[in-house]
Structures are given as structure tokens and as C-alpha cells.
C-alpha positions in Angstrom: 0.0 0.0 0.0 0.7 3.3 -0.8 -0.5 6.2 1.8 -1.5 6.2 4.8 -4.6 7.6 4.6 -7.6 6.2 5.7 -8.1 4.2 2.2 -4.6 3.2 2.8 -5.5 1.9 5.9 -7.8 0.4 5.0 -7.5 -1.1 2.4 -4.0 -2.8 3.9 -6.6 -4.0 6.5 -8.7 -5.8 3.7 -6.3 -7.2 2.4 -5.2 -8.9 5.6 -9.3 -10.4 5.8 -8.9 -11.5 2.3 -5.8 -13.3 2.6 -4.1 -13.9 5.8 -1.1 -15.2 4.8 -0.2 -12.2 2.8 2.6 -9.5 3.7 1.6 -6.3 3.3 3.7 -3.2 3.9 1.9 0.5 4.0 4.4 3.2 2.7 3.6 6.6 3.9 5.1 9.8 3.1 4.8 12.2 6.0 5.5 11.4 9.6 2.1 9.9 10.7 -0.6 8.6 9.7 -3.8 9.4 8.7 -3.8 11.7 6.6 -7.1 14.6 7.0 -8.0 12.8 10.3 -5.7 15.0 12.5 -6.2 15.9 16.1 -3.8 19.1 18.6 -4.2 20.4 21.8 -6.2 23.4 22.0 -6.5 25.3 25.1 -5.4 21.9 27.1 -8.3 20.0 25.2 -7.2 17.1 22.1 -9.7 17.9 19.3 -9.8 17.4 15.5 -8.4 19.9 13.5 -9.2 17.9 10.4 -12.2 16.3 9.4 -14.6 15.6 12.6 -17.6 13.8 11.2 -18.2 10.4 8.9 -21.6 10.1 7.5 -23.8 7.6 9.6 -26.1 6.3 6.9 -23.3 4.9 5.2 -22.3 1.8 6.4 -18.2 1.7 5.6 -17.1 4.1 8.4 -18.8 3.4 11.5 -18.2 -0.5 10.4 -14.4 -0.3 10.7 -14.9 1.9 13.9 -16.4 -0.9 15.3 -14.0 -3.9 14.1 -11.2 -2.0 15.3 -12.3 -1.9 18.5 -14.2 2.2 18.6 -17.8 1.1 18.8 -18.3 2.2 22.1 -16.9 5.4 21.7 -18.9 6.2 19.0 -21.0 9.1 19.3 -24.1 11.2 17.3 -24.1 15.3 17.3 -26.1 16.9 20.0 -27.6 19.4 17.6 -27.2 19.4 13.7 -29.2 22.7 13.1 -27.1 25.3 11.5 -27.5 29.0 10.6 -26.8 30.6 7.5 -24.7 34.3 8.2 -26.7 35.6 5.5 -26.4 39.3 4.4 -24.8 40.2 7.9 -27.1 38.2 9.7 -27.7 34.9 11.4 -30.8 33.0 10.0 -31.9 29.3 10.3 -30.6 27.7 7.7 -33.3 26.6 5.7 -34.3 22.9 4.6 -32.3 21.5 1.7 -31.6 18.7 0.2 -27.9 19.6 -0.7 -28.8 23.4 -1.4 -32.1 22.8 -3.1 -35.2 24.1 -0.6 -38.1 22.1 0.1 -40.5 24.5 1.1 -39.9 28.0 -1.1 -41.7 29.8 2.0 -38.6 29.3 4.0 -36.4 31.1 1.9 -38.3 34.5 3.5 -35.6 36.3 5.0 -32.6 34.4 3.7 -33.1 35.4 -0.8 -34.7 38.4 -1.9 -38.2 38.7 -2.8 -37.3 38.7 -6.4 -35.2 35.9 -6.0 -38.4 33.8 -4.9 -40.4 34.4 -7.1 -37.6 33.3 -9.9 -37.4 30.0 -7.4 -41.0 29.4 -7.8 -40.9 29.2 -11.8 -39.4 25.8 -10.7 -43.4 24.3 -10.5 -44.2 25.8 -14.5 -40.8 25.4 -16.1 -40.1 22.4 -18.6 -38.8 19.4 -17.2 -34.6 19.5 -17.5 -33.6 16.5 -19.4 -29.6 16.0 -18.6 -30.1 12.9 -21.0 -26.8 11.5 -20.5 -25.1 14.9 -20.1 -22.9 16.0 -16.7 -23.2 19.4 -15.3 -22.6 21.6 -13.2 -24.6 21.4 -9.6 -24.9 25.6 -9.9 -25.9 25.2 -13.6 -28.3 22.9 -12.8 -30.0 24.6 -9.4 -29.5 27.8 -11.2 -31.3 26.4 -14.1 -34.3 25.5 -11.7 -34.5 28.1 -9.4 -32.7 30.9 -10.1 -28.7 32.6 -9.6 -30.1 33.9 -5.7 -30.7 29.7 -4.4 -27.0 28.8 -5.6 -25.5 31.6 -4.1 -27.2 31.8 -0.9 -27.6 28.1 -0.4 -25.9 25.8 -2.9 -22.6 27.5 -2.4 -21.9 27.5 1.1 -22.8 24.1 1.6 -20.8 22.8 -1.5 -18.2 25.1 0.1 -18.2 23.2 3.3 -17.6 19.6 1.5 -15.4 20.4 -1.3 -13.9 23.6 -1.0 -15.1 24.5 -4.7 -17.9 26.1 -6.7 -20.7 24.9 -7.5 -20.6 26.1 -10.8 -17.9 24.0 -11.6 -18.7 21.1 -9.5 -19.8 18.0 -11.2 -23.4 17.4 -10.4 -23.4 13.6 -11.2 -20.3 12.9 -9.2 -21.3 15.7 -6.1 -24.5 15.3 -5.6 -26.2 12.2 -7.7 -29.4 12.3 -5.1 -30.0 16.3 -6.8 -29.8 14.8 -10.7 -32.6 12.0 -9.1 -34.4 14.2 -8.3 -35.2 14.9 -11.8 -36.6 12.1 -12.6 -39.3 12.1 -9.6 -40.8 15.1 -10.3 -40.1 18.5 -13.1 -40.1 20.8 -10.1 -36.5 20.9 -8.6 -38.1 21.9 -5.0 -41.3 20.1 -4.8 -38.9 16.7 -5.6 -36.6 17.5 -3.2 -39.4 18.0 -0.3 -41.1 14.6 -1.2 -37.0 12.5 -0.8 -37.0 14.1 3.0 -39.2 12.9 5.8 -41.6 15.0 6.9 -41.2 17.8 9.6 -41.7 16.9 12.2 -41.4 12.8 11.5 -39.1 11.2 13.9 -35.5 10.8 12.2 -34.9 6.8 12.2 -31.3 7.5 11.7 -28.5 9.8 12.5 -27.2 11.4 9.4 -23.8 11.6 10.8 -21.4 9.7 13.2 -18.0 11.2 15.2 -15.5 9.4 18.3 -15.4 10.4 21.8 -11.8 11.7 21.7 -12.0 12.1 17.7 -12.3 10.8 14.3 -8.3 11.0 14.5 -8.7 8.1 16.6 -9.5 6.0 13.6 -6.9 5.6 11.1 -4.2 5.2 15.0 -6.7 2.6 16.0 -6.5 0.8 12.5 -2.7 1.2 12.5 -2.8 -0.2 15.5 -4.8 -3.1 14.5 -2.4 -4.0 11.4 0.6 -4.0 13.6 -0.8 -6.6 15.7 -1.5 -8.3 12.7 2.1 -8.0 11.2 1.8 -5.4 8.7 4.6 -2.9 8.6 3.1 0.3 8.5 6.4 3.1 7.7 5.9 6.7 8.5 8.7 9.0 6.2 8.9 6.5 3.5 8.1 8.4 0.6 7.8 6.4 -2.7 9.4 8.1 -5.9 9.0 5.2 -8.7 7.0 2.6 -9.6 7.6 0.2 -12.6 6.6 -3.2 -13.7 8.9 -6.7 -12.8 9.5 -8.0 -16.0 7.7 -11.2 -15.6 5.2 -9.5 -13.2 5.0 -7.8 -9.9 6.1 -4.0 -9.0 9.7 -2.7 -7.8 9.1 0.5 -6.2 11.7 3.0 -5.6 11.6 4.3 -1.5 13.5 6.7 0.2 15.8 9.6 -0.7 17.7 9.7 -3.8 20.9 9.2 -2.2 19.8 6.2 -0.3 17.2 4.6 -2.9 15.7 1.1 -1.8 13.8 -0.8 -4.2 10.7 -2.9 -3.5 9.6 -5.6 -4.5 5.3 -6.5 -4.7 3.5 -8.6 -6.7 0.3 -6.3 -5.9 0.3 -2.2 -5.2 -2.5 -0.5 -4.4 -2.2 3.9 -4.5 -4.2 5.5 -1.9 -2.6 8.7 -3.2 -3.5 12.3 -3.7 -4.5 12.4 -7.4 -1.4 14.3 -8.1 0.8 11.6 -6.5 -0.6 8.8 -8.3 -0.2 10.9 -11.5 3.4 11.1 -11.0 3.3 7.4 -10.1 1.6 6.3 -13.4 2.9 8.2 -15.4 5.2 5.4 -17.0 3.1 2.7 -16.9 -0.3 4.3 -17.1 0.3 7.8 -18.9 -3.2 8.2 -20.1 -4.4 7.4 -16.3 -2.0 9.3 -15.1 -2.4 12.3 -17.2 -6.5 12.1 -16.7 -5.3 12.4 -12.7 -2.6 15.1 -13.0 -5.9 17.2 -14.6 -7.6 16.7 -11.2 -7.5 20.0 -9.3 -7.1 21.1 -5.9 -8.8 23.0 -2.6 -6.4 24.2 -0.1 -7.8 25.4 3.0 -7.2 26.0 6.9 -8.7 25.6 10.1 -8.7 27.8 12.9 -9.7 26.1 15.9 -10.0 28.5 18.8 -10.8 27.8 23.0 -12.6 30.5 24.6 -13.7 31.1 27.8 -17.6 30.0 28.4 -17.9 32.9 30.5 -17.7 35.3 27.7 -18.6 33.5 24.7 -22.2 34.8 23.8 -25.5 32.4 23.7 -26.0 30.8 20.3 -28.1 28.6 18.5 -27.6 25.2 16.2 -24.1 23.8 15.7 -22.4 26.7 13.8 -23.4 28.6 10.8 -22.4 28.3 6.6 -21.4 31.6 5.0 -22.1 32.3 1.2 -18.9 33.6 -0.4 -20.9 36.0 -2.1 -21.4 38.2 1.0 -17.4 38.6 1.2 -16.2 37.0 4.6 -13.0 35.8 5.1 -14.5 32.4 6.7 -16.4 30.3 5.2 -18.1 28.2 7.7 -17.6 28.1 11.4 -18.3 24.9 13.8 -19.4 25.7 17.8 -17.8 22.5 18.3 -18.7 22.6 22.2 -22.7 22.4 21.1 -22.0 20.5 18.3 -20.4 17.3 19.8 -21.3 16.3 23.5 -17.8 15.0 24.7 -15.6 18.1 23.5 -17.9 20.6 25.7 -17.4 17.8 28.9 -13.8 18.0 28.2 -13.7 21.9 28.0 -14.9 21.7 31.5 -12.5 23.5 33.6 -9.9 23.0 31.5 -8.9 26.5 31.2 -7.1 27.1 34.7 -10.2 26.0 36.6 -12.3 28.0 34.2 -14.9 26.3 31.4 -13.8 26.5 27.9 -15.7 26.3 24.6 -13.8 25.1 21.4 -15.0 26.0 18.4 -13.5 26.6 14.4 -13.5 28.6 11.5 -12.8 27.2 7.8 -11.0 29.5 5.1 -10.3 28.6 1.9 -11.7 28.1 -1.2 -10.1 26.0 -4.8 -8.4 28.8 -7.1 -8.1 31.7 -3.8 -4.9 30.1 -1.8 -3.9 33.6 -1.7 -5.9 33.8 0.5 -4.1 31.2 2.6 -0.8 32.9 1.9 -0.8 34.8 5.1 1.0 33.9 9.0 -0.9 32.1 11.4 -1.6 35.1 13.2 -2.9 36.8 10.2 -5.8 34.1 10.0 -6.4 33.8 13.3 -7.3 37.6 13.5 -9.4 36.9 10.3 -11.1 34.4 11.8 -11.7 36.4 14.9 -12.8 39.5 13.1 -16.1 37.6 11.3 -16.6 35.6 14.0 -16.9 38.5 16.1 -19.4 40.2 13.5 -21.5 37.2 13.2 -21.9 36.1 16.8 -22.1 40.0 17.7 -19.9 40.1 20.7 -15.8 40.5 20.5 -14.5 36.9 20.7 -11.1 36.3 22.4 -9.5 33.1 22.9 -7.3 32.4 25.2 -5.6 29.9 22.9 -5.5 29.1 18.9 -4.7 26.5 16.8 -3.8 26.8 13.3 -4.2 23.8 10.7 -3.4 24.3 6.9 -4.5 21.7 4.2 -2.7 22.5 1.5 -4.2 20.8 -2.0 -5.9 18.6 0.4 -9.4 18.6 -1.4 -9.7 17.2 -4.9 -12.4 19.0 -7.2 -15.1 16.9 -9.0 -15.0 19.0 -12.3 -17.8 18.3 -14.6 -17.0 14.9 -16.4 -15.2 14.2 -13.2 -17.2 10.0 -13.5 -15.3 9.9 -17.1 -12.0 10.8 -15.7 -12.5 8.0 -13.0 -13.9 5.6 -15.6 -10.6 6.0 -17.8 -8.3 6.4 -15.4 -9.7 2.9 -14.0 -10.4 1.5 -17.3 -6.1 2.1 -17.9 -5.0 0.8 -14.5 -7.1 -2.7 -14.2 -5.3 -3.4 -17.5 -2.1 -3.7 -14.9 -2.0 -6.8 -13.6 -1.2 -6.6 -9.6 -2.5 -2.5 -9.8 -5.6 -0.4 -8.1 -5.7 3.0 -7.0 -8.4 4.5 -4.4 -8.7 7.6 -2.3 -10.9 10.2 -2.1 -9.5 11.8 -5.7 -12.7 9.0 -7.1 -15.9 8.1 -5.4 -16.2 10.8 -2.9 -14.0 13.1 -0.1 -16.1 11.5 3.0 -14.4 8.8 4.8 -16.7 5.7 3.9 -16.6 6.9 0.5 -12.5 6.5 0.9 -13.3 3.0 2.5 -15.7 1.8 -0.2 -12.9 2.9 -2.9 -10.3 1.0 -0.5 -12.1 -2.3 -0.7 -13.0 -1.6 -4.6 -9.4 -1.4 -5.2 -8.0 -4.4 -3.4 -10.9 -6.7 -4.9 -9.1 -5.2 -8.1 -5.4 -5.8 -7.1 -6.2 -9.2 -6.0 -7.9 -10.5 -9.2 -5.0 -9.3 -11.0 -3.0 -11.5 -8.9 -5.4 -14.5 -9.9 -5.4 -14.0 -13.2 -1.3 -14.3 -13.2 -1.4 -17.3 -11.1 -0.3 -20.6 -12.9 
């Protein structure tokens, strides 16, 4: 294996179910593992500083938490209701599925009055045949229900997952449950209010899942779990070259140039950032790996920040969304302390004796890393200054945590199920060869473990085939 990761992980961890007499070796670049599931000390308190939540209604994630031994400490937000800072001010955000309203009365106070009365020519308008066409989610809302929906509500939410815009975000590969809609009913809205349960109707199901302690706790627990099942798992190994055994298998090139080791696998799977696998490929899959070096990248930061209860102001829901088109620096902000039971308990007196709330700010959108390109102080006070505005009182933490993902988010470009589809196509031609991370089927983590398990079914059929 190749990265880390938590498709790394786990698909090193598959492979071990699948056959138990194997050895497998996990190469990982940087010092640790796990890739986006990251955790500091903030104000004397261990939280994530990378991604926090795993989607509940999809089984991959909270399986593996459980078979590596996490079940018990896993855990459902407190509150999922978020505000929208729209136009200066807080507002309840109102219900979507993925940006597209269910009730068009609810967008009173949050789009113009203009604006919904373009959104209710979403009942009259023609049906939208896509045939077998990919667009963009924004071209496709905006299509619907008019340029005010997509910039008030499509955008901050896309903003939140990928990083991107939604005008250039694949709809078929974003958000496939939007494109279905279509073929339920010709009104966007109306289609979108019949796929949710009722208000009011008891939710069977939490739509998302986190760990007492921290979703970082996952890919160490997993590690953990291979090393007790003898796979080497090496931090700092970076892997420069891959190329094909003559006869079969892989030798791949480890280390720095000056102290190469070469590999030998007769399987490799590349849980990889698109651009590393592109660089990986690129002599024995050039097309695959050219198709991946077109994928693009979000870069973005986290501010985490612990403030003292005492002063922090009373607020609703679990945070609010920002659209990009009002200007703010942030673009999304987490009370993590209302949002997640145990990280309020453990803000209890941890400040000196006093109580303090942790709580984030996201910057950082694909194409506007300038933005990023400023010290940790600089964002911090950025953060500060619209988290102040929006909560309307002067925030001031008495400590800060800065985390920068650089190119961390790959962008599902329209066509982006093609790209995957060739670049797959080219690779299961390799015998012994799969890729899988979140540059494919999806940036949530049991997305990443679905791809994980894709690939290794892949790797290890190539292996059959090549058996006498």
C-alpha cells in the first residue's frame, strides 16, 4: 500500500481479511498517519483539526470503527441545526436537500423577494432532461430556481464539502441524489421535499457519526490493528518510482535519492492524492495518469480556537455556513462545544479552573490560496474578526490552533465519472495494480473505504489472473 490515509488503511486492512497469509507493507510519506483525520491540543483539550464527522447512513465508516475496536466510543451530534450568516445576519438555515429548498416559504428572510419568485418558476418550467449529459450542480439549481438559491444556499454548503464552486462542481459525481431528483418530479423543490421525511417525522437514523476523543482516533486505531497483525506500517517513506517486474509484480523505488531502496510487490494499491498517483503512473499508465494530474485542488485552513464560556455569547444550532458571495473571510464556522457532547465535557475546567468552549473557523476556497498565503496570526485575527461580526460580541481566545491543508481537497470538475472511468479502465489493465482515495468516489471517509475495498478486490484478481 501506498498512503496512509484512511483508504490506505484500510485497504491494507482488507487485504489482511482476504488473505491472511499475505505481507503487506503500508508506505507513507509524512510522519504519521492518517492523513485529514488529525487531532492538537487546544486550550489543554485534544480535538480534531481535520475532518470531525463520517456520514452515519453509510455503512463503511462506522463499520471499521467498530471492528477495530471504537464502537463504544462512537458518538451522534447533540444538535445538527445550522444558521446561515446571511447578508450580515444569522438565519436558520433553511431545509435543503444539498442546497435545493423544500418549502420555497422558507427562503423568506434568507433570498430576496425577487429571488423567490424566480425560485417558484421551478413548479411551470419544462422538465430538464440531462439525458446522458454532466453538469454543473450551480448550472443545474440555477437552471431551476434561479442565480439567488445557488448563491445563498448551494454554495456554502458545496463550500463546506469540497472547498469549490458549485458552478464547476460535477453534479453527477457531487451530488447524484440532486440529478434523481429529476426524474421524480419536473419541479427541482417540490422533488426535493417529497426524498425528505416529513417535519416533524421522527428521524430513524443519525445522518452523521463522530468518536469520543476524535475521528483521529480512527486511522491510529486501525494502524494499531495492522501491527498486531504484522503489517509494517512506515511513517517517512516516501515512494518516488514505480515500474513493472519483468515477468510480473512491482519494484518501487523508496526513500531519498541518495539512499534509494527498491521494493519488490507482486500487488500495489495507490491511496494517493491524485497528483501523486499521476506522477506514479505516469510510466506505466500515462493516459491514467495524465487524466489524474488534470484533477484540481482546494487548499484550506482551520482555525480552531478555545474561549472562555464565561464570555462567549449564547447561540443557536451547531455553527453557521457563510455564502462567499457576501465577502467574509470564513467560510463556515463549527461551535464545536454544542455540536459534539464530549468536546464541551472535556472543555470543563480546562482552562485554569475556568470552562472553555472550542470551536472553528474554515478559510479557503479551490483557485483563492492567496488567500491562505498569510502567518498564522494573520488568519487567526481573520477568523476572529467575522466571528466577532457574526456572533455579535468581541470573541477572544485564550488559545489558537492553526491547521493548513494544502491541496488537500480534490475538485469533482464536470465529467469528473469519465475521468474515473478511464483512469480505471487504464489501470485494471495492470495486472497486480488499483488506486483508491478520495481523488474518485467521494472526499467523506466511507466513501474513501468503499474505494479501498474496490481497489483491493481489483489488485487481487489481478493477482489470480497471473497465477499458474
Amino acid at each position: 500500500m501506498v498512503g496512509a490515509g484512511i483508504a490506505g488503511l484500510a485497504a491494507a486492512r482488507r487485504v489482511v481479511a482476504t488473505r491472511p497469509d499475505a505481507e503487506v507493507v503500508v508506505l507513507e510519506a509524512a510522519p504519521r498517519v492518517g492523513g485529514s483525520l488529525h487531532r492538537a491540543e487546544v486550550g489543554g483539550v485534544l480535538v480534531d483539526v481535520g475532518a470531525e464527522a463520517m456520514l452515519h447512513r453509510r455503512p463503511e465508516g462506522v463499520r471499521l470503527a467498530r471492528e477495530v475496536g471504537l464502537g463504544d466510543a462512537l458518538v451522534h451530534p447533540a444538535t445538527t441545526s445550522a444558521q446561515l450568516w446571511n447578508r450580515d445576519r444569522l438565519v436558520p438555515m433553511p431545509r435543503t436537500l444539498m442546497g435545493v429548498p423544500t418549502d420555497l416559504r422558507s427562503l423568506e428572510g434568507v433570498i430576496s423577494a425577487r429571488g423567490i419568485a424566480r425560485a417558484a418558476l421551478d413548479a411551470v418550467l419544462p422538465a430538464t432532461d440531462l439525458g446522458g449529459e454532466d453538469v454543473s450542480v450551480g448550472r443545474l439549481v440555477e437552471e431551476r430556481l434561479g442565480a439567488e438559491v445557488v448563491d445563498r444556499l448551494v454554495e456554502p454548503l458545496l463550500g463546506g464539502v469540497y472547498a469549490g464552486h458549485s458552478r464547476e462542481i460535477s453534479a453527477r459525481a457531487a451530488v447524484p441524489q440532486v440529478v434523481a431528483l429529476l426524474e421524480r418530479d419536473r419541479a427541482l423543490s417540490r422533488a426535493a421535499g417529497a426524498a425528505l421525511p416529513p417535519v416533524g417525522e421522527p428521524v430513524t437514523a443519525p445522518v452523521f457519526a463522530g468518536l469520543r476523543g476524535g475521528m483521529a482516533r480512527l486511522p491510529a486505531a486501525l494502524a494499531a490493528s495492522l501491527a498486531d497483525s504484522g503489517v509494517q506500517v512506515r511513517t517517512g517513506a516516501t515512494v518516488r518510482d514505480l515500474a513493472r517486474r519483468p515477468g510480473g509484480g512491482w519494484n518501487l523505488v523508496v526513500g531519498p535519492t541518495v539512499e534509494a531502496e527498491v521494493l519488490r510487490a507482486d500487488a500495489v494499491v495507490l491511496a494517493t492524492p491524485a497528483r501523486s498517483t499521476a506522477r506514479l503512473l505516469s510510466d506505466v499508465a500515462p493516459l491514467a495518469a495524465l487524466e489524474l494530474a488534470r484533477v484540481e485542488h482546494a487548499s484550506m485552513a482551520i482555525v480552531t480556537l478555545a474561549v472562555p464560556a464565561a464570555t462567549f455569547p449564547a447561540v443557536a444550532g451547531s455553527g453557521f455556513l457563510v455564502p462567499p458571495v457576501d465577502g467574509h473571510a470564513i467560510k463556515a464556522s463549527t461551535f464545536s462545544f454544542a455540536k459534539w457532547d464530549w468536546v464541551r465535557e472535556a472543555g470543563v475546567g480546562a482552562g485554569a479552573g475556568e470552562d472553555l468552549l472550542l470551536l472553528r473557523c474554515s478559510l479557503g476556497r479551490h483557485r483563492e490560496e492567496q488567500a491562505l498565503q498569510r502567518s498564522d496570526e494573520e488568519l487567526v485575527a481573520l477568523a476572529l474578526a467575522d466571528l466577532s461580526q457574526a456572533v455579535g460580541a468581541a470573541v477572544v481566545p485564550v488559545d489558537t490552533h492553526v491547521q493548513r491543508w494544502g491541496g488537500a481537497l480534490p475538485q469533482y470538475a464536470v465529467g469528473h465519472l469519465d475521468r474515473v472511468a478511464a483512469v480505471r479502465r487504464e489501470v485494471a489493465a495492470l495486472p497486480g495494480l488499483a488506486v483508491c482515495g478520495s481523488a474518485y468516489d467521494g472526499v467523506g471517509i466511507p466513501a474513501c473505504i468503499a474505494s479501498a475495498d474496490l481497489a483491493v478486490v481489483q489488485a487481487l484478481r489481478g493477482l489470480d489472473t497471473m497465477a499458474p
